[in-house]
Structures are given as structure tokens and as C-alpha cells.
mmCIF file of the C-alpha atoms, coordinates in Angstrom:
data_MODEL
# 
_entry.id   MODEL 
# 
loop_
_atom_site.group_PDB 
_atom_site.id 
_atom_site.type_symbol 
_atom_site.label_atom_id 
_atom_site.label_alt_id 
_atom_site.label_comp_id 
_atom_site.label_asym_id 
_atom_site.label_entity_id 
_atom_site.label_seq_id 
_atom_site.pdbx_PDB_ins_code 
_atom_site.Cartn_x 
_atom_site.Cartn_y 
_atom_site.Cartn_z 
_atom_site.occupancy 
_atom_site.B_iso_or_equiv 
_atom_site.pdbx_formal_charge 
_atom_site.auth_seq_id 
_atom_site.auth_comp_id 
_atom_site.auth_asym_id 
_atom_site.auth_atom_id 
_atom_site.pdbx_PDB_model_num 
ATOM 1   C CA . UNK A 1 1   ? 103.201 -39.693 -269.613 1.00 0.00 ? 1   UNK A CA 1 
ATOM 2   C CA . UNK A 1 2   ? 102.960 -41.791 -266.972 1.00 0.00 ? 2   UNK A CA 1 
ATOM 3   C CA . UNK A 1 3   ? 103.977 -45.783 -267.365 1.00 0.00 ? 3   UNK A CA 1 
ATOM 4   C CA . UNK A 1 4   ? 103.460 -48.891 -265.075 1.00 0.00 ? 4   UNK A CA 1 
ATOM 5   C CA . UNK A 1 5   ? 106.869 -50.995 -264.568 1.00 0.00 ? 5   UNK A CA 1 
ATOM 6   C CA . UNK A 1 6   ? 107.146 -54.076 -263.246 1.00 0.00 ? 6   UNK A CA 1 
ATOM 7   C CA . UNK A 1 7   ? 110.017 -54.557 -260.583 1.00 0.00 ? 7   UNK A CA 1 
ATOM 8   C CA . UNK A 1 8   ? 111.543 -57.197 -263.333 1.00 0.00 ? 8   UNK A CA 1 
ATOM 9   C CA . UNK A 1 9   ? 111.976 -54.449 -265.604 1.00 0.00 ? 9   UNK A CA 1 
ATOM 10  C CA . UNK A 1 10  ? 112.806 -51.868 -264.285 1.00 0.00 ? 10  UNK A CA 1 
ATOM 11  C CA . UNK A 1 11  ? 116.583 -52.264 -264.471 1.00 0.00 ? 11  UNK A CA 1 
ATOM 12  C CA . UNK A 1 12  ? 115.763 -53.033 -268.277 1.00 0.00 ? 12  UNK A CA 1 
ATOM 13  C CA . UNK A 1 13  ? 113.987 -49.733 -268.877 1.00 0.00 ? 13  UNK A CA 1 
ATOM 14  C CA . UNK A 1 14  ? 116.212 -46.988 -267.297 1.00 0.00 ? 14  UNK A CA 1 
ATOM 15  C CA . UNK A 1 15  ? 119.026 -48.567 -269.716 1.00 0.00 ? 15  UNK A CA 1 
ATOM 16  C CA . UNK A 1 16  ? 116.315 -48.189 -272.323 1.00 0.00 ? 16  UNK A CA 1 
ATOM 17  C CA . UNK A 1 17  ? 115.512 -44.487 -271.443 1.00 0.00 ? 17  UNK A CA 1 
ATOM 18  C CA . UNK A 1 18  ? 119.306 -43.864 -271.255 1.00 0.00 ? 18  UNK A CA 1 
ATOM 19  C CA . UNK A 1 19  ? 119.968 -45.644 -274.696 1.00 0.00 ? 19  UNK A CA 1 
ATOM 20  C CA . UNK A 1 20  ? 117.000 -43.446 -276.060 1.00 0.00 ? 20  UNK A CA 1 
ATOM 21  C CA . UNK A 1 21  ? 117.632 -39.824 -274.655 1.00 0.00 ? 21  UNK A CA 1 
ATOM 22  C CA . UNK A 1 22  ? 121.468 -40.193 -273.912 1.00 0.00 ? 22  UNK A CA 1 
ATOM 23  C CA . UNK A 1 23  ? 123.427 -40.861 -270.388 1.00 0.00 ? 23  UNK A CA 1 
ATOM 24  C CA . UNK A 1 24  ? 121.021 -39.983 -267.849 1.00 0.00 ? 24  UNK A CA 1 
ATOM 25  C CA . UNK A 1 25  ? 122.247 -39.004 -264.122 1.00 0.00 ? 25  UNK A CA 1 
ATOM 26  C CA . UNK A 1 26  ? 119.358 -40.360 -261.576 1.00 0.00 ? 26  UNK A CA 1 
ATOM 27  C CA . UNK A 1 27  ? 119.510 -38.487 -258.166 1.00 0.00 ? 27  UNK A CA 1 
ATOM 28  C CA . UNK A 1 28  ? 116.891 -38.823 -255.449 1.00 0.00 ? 28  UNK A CA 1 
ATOM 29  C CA . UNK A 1 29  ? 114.075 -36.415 -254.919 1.00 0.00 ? 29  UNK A CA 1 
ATOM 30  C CA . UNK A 1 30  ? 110.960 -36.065 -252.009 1.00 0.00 ? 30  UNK A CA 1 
ATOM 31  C CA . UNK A 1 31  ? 110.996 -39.797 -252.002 1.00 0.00 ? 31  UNK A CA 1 
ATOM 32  C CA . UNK A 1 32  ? 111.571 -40.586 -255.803 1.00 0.00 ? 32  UNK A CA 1 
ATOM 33  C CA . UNK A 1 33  ? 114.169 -41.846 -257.885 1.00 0.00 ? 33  UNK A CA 1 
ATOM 34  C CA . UNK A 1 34  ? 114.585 -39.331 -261.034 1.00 0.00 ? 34  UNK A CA 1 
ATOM 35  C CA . UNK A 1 35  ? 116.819 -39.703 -264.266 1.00 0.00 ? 35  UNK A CA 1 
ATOM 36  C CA . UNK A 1 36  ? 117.878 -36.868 -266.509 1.00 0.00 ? 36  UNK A CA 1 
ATOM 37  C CA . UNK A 1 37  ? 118.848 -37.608 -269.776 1.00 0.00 ? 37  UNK A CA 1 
ATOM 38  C CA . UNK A 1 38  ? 121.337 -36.077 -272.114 1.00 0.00 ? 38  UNK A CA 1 
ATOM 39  C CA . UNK A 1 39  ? 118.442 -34.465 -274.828 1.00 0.00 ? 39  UNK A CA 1 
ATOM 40  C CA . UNK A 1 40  ? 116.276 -33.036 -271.438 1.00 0.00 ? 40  UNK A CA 1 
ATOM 41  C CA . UNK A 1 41  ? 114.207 -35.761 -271.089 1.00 0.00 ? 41  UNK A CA 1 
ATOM 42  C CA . UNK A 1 42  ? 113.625 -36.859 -267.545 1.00 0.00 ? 42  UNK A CA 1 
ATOM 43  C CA . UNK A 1 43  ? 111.930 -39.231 -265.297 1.00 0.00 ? 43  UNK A CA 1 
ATOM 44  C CA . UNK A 1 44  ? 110.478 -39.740 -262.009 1.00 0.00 ? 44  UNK A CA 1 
ATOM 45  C CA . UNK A 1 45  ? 110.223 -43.258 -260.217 1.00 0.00 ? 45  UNK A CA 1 
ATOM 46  C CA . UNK A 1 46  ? 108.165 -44.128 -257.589 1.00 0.00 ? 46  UNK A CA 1 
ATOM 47  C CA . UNK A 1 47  ? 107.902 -47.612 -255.426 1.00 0.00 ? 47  UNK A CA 1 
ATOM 48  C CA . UNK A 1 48  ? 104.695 -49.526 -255.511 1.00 0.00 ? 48  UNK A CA 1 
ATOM 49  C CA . UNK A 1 49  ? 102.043 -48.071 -252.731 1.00 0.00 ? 49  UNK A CA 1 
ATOM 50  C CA . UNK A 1 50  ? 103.336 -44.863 -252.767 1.00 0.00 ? 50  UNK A CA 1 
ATOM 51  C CA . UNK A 1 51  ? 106.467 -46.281 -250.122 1.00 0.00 ? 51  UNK A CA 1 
ATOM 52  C CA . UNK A 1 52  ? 109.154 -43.418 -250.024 1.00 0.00 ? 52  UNK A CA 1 
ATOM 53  C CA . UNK A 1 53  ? 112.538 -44.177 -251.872 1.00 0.00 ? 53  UNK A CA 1 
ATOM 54  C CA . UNK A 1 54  ? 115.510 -43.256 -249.492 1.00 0.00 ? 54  UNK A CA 1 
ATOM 55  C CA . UNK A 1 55  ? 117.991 -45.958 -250.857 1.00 0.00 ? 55  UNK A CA 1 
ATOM 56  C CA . UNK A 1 56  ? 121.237 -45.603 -253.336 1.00 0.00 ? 56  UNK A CA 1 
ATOM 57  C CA . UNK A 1 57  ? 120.602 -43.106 -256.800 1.00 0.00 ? 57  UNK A CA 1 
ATOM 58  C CA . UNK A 1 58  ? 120.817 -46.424 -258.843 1.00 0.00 ? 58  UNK A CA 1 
ATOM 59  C CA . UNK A 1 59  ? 118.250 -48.363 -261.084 1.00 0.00 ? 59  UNK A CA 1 
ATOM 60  C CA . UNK A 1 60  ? 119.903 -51.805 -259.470 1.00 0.00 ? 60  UNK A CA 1 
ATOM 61  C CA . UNK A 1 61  ? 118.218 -50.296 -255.841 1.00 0.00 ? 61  UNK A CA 1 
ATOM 62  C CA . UNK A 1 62  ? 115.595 -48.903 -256.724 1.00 0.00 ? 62  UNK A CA 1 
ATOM 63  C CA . UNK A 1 63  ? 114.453 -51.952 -258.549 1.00 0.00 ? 63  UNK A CA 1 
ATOM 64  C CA . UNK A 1 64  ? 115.234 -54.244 -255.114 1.00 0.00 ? 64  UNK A CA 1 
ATOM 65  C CA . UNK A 1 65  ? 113.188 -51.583 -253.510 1.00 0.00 ? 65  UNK A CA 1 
ATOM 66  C CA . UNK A 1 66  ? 110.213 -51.982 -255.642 1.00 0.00 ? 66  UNK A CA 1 
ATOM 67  C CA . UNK A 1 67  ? 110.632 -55.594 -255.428 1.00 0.00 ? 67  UNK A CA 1 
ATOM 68  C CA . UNK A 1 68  ? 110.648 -55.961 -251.647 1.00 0.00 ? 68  UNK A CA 1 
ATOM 69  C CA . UNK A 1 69  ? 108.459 -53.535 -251.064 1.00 0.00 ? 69  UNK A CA 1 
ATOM 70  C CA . UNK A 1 70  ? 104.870 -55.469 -251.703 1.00 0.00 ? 70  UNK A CA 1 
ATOM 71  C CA . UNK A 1 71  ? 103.256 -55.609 -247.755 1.00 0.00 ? 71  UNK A CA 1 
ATOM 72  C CA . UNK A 1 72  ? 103.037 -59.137 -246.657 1.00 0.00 ? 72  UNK A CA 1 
ATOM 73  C CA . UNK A 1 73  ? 98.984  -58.488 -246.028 1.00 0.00 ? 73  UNK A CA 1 
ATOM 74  C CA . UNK A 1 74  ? 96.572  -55.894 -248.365 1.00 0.00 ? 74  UNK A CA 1 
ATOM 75  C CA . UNK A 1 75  ? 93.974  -55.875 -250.378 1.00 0.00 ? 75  UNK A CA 1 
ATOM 76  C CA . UNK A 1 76  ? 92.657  -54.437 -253.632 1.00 0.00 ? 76  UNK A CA 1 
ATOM 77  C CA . UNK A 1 77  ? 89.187  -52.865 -254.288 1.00 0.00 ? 77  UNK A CA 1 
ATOM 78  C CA . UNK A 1 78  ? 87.709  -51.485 -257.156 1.00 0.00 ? 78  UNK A CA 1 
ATOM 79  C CA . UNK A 1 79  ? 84.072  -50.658 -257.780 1.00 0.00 ? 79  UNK A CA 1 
ATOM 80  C CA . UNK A 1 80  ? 82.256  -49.294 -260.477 1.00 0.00 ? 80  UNK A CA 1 
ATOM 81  C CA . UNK A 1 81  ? 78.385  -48.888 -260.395 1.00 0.00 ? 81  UNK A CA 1 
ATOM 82  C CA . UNK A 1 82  ? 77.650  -51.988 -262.298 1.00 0.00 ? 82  UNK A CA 1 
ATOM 83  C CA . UNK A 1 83  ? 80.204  -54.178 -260.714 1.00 0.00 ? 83  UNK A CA 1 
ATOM 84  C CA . UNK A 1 84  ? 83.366  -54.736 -257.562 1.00 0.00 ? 84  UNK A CA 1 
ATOM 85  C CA . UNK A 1 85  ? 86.757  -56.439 -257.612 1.00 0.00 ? 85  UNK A CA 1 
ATOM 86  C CA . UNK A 1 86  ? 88.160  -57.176 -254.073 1.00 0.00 ? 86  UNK A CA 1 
ATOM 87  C CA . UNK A 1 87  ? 91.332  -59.296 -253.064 1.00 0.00 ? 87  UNK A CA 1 
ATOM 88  C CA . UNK A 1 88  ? 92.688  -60.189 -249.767 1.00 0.00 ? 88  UNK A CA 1 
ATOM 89  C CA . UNK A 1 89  ? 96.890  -60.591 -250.777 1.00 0.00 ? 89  UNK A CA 1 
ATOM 90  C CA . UNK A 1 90  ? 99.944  -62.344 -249.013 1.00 0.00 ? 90  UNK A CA 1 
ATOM 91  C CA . UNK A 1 91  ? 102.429 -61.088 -250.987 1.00 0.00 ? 91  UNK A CA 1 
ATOM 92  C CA . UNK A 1 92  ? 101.877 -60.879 -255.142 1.00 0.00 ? 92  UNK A CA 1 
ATOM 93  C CA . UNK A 1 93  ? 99.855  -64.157 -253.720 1.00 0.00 ? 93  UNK A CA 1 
ATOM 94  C CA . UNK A 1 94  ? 95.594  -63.812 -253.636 1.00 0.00 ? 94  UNK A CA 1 
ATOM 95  C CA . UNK A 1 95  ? 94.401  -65.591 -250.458 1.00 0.00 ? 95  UNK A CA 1 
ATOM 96  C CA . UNK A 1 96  ? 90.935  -64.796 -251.330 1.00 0.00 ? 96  UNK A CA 1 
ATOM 97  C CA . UNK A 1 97  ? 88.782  -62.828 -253.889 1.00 0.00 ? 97  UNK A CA 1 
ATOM 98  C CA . UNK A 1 98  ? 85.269  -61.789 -255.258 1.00 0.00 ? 98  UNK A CA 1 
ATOM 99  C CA . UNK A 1 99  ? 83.779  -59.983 -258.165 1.00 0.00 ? 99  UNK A CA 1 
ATOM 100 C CA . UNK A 1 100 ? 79.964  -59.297 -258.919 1.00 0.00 ? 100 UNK A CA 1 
ATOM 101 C CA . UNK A 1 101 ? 78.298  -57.833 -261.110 1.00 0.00 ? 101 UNK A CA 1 
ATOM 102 C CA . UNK A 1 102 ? 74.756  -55.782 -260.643 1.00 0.00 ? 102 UNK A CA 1 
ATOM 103 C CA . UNK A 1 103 ? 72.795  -54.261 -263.127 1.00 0.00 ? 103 UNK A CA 1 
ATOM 104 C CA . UNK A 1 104 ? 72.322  -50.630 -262.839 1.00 0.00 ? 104 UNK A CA 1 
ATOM 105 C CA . UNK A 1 105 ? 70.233  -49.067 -265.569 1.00 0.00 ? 105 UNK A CA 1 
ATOM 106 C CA . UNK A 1 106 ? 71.736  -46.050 -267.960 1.00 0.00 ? 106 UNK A CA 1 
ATOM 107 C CA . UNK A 1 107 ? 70.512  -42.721 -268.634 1.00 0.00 ? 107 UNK A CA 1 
ATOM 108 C CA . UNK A 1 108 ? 67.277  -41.811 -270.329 1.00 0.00 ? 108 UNK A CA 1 
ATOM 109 C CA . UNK A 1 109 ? 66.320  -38.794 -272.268 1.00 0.00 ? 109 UNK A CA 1 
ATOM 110 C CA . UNK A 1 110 ? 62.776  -39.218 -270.954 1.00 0.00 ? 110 UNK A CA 1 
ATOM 111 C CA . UNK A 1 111 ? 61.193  -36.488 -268.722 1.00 0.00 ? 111 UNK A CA 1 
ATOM 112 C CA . UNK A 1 112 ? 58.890  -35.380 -265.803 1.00 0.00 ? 112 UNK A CA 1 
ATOM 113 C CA . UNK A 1 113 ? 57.446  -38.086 -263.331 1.00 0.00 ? 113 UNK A CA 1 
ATOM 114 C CA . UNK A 1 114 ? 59.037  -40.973 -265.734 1.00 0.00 ? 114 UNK A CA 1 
ATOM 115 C CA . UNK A 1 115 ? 62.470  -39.335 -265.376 1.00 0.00 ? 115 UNK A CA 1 
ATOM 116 C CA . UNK A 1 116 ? 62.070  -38.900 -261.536 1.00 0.00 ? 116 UNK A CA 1 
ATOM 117 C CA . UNK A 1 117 ? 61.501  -42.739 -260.886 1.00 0.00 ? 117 UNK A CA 1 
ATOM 118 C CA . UNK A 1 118 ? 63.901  -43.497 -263.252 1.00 0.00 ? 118 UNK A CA 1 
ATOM 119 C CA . UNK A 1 119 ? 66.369  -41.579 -261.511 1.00 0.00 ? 119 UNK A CA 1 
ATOM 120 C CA . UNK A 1 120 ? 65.485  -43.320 -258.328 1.00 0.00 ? 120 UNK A CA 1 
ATOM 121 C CA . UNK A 1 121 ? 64.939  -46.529 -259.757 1.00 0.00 ? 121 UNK A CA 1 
ATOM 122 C CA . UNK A 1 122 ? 68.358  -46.300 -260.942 1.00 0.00 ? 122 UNK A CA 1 
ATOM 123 C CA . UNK A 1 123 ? 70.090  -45.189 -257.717 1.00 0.00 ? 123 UNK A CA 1 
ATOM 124 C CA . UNK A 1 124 ? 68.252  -47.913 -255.846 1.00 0.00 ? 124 UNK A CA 1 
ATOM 125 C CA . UNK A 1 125 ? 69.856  -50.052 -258.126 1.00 0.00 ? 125 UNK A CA 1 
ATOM 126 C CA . UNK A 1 126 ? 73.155  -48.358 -257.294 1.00 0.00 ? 126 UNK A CA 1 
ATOM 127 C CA . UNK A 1 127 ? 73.314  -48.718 -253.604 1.00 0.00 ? 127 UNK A CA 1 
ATOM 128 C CA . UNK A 1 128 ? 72.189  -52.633 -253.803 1.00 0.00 ? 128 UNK A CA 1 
ATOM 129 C CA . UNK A 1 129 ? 75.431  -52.931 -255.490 1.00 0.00 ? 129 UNK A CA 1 
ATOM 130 C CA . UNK A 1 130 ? 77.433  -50.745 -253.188 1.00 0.00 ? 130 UNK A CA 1 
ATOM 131 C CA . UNK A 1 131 ? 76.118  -53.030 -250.477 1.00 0.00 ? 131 UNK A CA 1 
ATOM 132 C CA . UNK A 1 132 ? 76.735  -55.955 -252.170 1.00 0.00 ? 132 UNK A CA 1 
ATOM 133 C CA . UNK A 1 133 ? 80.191  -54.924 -252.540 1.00 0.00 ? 133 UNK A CA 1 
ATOM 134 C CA . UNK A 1 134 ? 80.803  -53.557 -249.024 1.00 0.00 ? 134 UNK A CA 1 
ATOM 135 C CA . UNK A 1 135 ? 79.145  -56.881 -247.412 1.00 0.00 ? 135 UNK A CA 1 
ATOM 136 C CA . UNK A 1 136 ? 81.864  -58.851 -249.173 1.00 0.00 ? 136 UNK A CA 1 
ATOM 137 C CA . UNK A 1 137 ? 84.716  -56.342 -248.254 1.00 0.00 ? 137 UNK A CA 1 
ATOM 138 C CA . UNK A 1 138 ? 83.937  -56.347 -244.818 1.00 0.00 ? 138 UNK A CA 1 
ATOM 139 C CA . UNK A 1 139 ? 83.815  -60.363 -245.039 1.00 0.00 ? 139 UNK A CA 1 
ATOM 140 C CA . UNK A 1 140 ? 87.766  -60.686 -246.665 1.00 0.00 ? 140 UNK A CA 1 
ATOM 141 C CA . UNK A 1 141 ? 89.157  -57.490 -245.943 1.00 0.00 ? 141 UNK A CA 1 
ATOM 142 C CA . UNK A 1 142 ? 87.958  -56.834 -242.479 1.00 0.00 ? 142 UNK A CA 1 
ATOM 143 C CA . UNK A 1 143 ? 87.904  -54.064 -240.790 1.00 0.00 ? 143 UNK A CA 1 
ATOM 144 C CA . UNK A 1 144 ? 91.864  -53.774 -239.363 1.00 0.00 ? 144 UNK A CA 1 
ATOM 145 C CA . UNK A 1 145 ? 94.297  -51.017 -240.722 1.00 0.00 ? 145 UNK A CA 1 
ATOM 146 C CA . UNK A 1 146 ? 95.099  -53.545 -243.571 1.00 0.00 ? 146 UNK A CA 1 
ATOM 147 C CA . UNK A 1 147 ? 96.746  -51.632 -246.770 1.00 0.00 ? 147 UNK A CA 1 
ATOM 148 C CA . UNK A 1 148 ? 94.329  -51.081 -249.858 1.00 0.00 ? 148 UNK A CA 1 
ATOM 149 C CA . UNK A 1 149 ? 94.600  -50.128 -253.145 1.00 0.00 ? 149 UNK A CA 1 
ATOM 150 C CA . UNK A 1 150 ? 91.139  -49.376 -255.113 1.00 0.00 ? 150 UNK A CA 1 
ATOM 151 C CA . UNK A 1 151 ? 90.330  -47.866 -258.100 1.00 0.00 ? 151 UNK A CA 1 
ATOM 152 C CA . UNK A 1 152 ? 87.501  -47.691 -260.679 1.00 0.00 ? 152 UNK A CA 1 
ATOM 153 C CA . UNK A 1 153 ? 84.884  -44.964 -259.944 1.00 0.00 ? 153 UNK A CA 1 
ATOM 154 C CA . UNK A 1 154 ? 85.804  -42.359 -257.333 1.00 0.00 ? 154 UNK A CA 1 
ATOM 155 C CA . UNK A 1 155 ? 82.094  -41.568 -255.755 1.00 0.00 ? 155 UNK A CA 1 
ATOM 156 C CA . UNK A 1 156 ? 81.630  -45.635 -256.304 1.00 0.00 ? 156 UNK A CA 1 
ATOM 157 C CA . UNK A 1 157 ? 84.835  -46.535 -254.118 1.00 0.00 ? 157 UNK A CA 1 
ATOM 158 C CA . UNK A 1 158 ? 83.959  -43.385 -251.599 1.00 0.00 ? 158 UNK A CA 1 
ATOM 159 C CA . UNK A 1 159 ? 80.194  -45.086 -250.773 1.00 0.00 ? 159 UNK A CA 1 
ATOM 160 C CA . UNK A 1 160 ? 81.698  -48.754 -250.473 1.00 0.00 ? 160 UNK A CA 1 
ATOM 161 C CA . UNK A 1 161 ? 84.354  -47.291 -248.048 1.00 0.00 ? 161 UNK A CA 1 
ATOM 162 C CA . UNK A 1 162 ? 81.639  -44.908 -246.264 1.00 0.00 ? 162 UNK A CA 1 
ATOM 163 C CA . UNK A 1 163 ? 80.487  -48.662 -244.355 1.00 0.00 ? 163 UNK A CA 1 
ATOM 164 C CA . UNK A 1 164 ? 81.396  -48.172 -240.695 1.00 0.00 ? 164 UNK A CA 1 
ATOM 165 C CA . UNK A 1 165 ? 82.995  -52.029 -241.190 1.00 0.00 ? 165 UNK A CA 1 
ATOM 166 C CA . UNK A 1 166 ? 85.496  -50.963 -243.850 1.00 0.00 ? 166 UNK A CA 1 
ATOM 167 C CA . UNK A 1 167 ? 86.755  -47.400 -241.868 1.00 0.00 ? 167 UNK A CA 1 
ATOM 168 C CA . UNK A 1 168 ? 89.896  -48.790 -240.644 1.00 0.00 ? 168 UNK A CA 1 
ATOM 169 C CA . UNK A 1 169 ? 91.208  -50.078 -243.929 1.00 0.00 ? 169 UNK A CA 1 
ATOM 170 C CA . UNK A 1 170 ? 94.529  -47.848 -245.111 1.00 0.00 ? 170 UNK A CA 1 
ATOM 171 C CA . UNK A 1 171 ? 93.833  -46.557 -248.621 1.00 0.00 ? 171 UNK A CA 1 
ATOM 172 C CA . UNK A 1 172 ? 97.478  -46.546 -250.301 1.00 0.00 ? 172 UNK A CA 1 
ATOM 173 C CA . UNK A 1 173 ? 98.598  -45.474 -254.046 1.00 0.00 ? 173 UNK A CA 1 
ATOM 174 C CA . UNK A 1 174 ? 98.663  -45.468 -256.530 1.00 0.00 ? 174 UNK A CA 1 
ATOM 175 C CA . UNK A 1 175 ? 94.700  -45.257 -258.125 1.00 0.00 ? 175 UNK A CA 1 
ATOM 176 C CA . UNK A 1 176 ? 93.751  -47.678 -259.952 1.00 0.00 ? 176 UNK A CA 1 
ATOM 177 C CA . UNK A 1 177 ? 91.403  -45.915 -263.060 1.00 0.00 ? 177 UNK A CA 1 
ATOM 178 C CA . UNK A 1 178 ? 90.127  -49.637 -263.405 1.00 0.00 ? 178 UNK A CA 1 
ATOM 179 C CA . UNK A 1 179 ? 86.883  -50.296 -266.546 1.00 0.00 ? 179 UNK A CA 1 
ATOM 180 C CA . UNK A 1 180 ? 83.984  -52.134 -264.840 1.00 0.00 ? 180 UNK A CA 1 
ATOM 181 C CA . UNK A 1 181 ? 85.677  -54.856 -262.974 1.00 0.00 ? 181 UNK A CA 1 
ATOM 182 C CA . UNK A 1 182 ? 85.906  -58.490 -263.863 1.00 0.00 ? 182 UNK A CA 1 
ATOM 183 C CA . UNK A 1 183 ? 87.962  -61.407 -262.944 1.00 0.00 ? 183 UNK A CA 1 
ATOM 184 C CA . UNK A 1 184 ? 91.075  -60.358 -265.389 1.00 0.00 ? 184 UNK A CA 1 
ATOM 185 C CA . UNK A 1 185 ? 90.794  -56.869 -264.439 1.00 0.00 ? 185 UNK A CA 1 
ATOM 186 C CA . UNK A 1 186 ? 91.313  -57.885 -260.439 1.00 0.00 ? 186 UNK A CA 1 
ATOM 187 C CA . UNK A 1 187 ? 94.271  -59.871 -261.744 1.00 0.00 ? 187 UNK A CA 1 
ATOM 188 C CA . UNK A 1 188 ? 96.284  -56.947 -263.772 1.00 0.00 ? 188 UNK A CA 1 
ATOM 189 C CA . UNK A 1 189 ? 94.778  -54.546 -260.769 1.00 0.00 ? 189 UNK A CA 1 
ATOM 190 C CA . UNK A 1 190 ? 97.248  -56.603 -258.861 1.00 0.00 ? 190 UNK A CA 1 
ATOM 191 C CA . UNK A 1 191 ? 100.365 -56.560 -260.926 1.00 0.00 ? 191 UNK A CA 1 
ATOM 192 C CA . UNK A 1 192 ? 99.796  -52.809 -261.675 1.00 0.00 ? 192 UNK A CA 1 
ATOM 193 C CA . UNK A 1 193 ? 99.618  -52.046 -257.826 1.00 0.00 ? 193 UNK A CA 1 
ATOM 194 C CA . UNK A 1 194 ? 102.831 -54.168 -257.176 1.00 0.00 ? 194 UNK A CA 1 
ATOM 195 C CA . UNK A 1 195 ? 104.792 -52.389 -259.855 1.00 0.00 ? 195 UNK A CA 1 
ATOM 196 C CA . UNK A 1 196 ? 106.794 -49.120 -259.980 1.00 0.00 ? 196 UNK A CA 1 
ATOM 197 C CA . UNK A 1 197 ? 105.654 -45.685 -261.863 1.00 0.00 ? 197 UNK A CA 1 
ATOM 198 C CA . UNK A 1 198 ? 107.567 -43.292 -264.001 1.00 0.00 ? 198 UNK A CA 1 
ATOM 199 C CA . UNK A 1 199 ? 106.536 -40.200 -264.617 1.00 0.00 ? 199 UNK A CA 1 
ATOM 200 C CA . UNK A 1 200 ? 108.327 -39.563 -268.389 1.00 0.00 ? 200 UNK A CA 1 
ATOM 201 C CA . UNK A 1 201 ? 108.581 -36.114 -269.896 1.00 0.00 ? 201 UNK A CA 1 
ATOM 202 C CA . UNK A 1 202 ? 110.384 -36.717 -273.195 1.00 0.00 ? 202 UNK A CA 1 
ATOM 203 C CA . UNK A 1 203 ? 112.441 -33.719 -274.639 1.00 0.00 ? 203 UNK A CA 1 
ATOM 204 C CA . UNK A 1 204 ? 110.287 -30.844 -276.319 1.00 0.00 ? 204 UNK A CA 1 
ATOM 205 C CA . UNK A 1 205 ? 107.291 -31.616 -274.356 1.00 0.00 ? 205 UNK A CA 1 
ATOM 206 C CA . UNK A 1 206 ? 105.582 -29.088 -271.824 1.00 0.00 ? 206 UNK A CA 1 
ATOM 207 C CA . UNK A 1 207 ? 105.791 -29.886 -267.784 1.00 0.00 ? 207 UNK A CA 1 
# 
């Protein structure tokens, strides 16, 4: 089971795991903080974009970490067929931002010739909004080795990021799985990307 934690809280919830499952002993491990509790249960933390961990085994750290550790300039992208997301940050602060929406048609059961140029119609429909989406990423994000975290559809994100404007942008964790994107979305996309992640296996439960 994997949970987002905010920096705030994550002093809060190791106490809460421990209180839960019993003491638990943290260590450090390839770059992660990780708890072990009394019943078996155990934990793995990692900082926000994926930054290795390589301070004290303590929840007081590890939380500093996580809350120093946002990059002073990155951006967010997500991108679905019908729809983008995309935010220039200072900070936790947005400096700039977009969303749009497109209309991309669904699936039909229909065959033969209507089929075909529905299938084309509907890609056609599908690259004006990858364009759309790339035009506007190229326009806040530029094209330097600025940090990014996306999410949403996989092949979407892949075609945005395929522009020869957007190649030098950094893709950083964690992925965002992100439903179509919309103005609230692009705000909790940016508090999920600025907060910690642990990995939870509770006690009984296979690896």
C-alpha cells in the first residue's frame, strides 16, 4: 500500500505507525528511510522527486528532508487524451499555469470503412490536443533541464514530451496516475509531488 505524506505529517504518522504495529526501529536503506515495527509491519520512505535520503535514521530528519527538498524551479505536466495540466513552480509557489480541455471522441462498436475513419477521426482529434498541450509547455516550461513531474496517461505524456522543444526537460518521480486533468487536479498534482511516500506492508500481508 502505498500512501502520499505531506512533509507536515510526517513526524505525526511514523508515531502513528509505531503506536499501531508496536516500537518500530527506522534504519536507512538505497536512499530510503524504513521503519520496522514490533508485529512485522514495515515501511519505506522516500523524499519528494525521488531525491536520495542520506541524513540521520529519524522521522524528525527525514521530515526536514522532505521539507527542504522541493527545487526552487520545476514544473508539473499531466496529459490525458481529452485534456493537460502544466505548472511552472518556485517553490510549493505556481508562477504560471494552464489547463485545456479537447474533445476526443470514444470508441465505437461500428465496423468496416465507418470504423476506419472513425479511428482516424479520433486520433486526429488526439494529436490536436497533444499539440495544444506541447505548444503551451514549451511556452512556460521551456525547453532548459528544468525538473518535471507528469502524470496522467503514459503514451499521452510520452507524445507531448516527444516535441523537440520539451527534450531537455528532467522527468523526476514520483508518477502522477492523475484522472483527466482540471484546475483542482493541477493543484493536488502539486501537493502530492511535494510530499513524501511510504511504501506500508502491514503484518500478515504478502511482499
Amino acid at each position: 500500500m502505498s500512501i502520499i505524506v505531506p512533509a507536515a505529517r510526517v513526524e505525526r504518522w511514523i508515531a502513528n505507525f509505531a503506536e499501531r504495529h508496536g516500537r518500530a526501529t527506522l534504519t536507512l536503506a538505497h536512499g530510503a528511510l524504513t521503519g520496522a515495527a514490533e508485529d512485522g509491519s514495515d515501511f519505506t520512505a522516500v523524499l519528494p522527486f525521488d531525491a536520495p535520503y542520506a541524513g540521520s535514521a529519524d522521522a524528525a530528519s527525514f521530515a526536514a528532508a522532505a521539507a527542504s527538498g522541493v527545487p526552487a524551479d520545476w514544473g508539473v505536466l499531466l496529459v490525458r487524451k481529452g485534456g493537460f495540466a502544466l505548472a511552472r513552480l518556485a517553490g510549493e509557489s505556481v508562477v504560471e499555469s494552464k489547463t485545456g480541455q479537447r474533445h476526443v471522441q470514444g470508441r465505437t462498436k461500428a465496423g468496416g470503412q465507418s470504423q476506419q475513419r472513425f479511428a482516424r477521426r479520433r486520433e486526429n482529434q488526439a494529436r490536436q490536443a497533444y499539440e495544444a498541450a506541447a505548444d503551451h509547455a514549451a511556452r512556460i516550461l521551456g525547453s532548459g533541464s528544468r525538473p518535471v513531474v507528469v502524470g496522467g496517461d503514459r503514451a499521452a505524456v510520452d507524445e507531448v514530451l516527444a516535441d523537440p522543444r520539451l527534450r531537455g526537460l528532467r522527468v523526476v518521480g514520483p508518477w502522477l496516475p492523475v484522472p483527466d486533468p482540471r484546475r483542482g487536479i493541477l493543484e493536488q498534482a502539486v501537493r502530492d509531488a511535494c510530499a513524501a511516500r511510504f511504501d506500508v506492508r502491514n503484518a500478515g500481508e504478502s511482499s
